[in-house]
C-alpha positions, 0 to 999 in steps of 0.5 A: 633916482640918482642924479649927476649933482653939480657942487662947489668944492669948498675945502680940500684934504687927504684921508687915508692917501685919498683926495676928499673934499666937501662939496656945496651943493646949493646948500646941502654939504657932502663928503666927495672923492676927487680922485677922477679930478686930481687939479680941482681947487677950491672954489671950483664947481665939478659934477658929482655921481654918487660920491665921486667928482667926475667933471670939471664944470663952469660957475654960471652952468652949475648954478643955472643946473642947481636952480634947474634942480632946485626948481624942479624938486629934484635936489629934494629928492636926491639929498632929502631925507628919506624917511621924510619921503617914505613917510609922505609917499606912505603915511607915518614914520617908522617908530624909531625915526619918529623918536629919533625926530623929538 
């Protein structure tokens, strides 16, 4: 599943003429596009789908939709590690992962 994840932006900058930004997502931090929202500042929250801010959202709501998510298992599924996933829904780690991990 992919959701529409709220996040705090917590720094700002250009990258090769491309507004990016480190968003907080109730304590995973992920690389996002801004150029939908071109006068979000740090410390704003904003809505983000597959890798791009598209929404301007308030404080109290982000928080209330991440502890939603949080509640409900739903930030684990979409930021968790997917072969933590595939190995719990399947069995055992691929070899490679599985060495990766030691």
């Amino acid at each position: 599943m992919c959701l529409a994840v709220p996040g705090r932006v917590l720094d700002i900058e250009e990258r090769d003429g491309t507004r990016m930004a480190n968003v907080d997502f109730g304590g995973v931090v992920k690389e996002v596009c801004l150029e939908y929202l071109q006068d979000i500042q740090v410390g704003e929250y904003a809505i983000v789908h597959v890798g791009f801010a598209l929404q301007r959202l308030d404080e109290e709501s982000a928080k209330q939709t991440l502890e939603l998510f949080e509640t409900l298992g739903m930030l684990q599924e979409e930021f968790g590690d997917p072969w933590e996933a595939a190995a719990e829904a399947g069995g055992a780690l691929p070899p490679a992962h599985e060495e990766a991990r030691k």
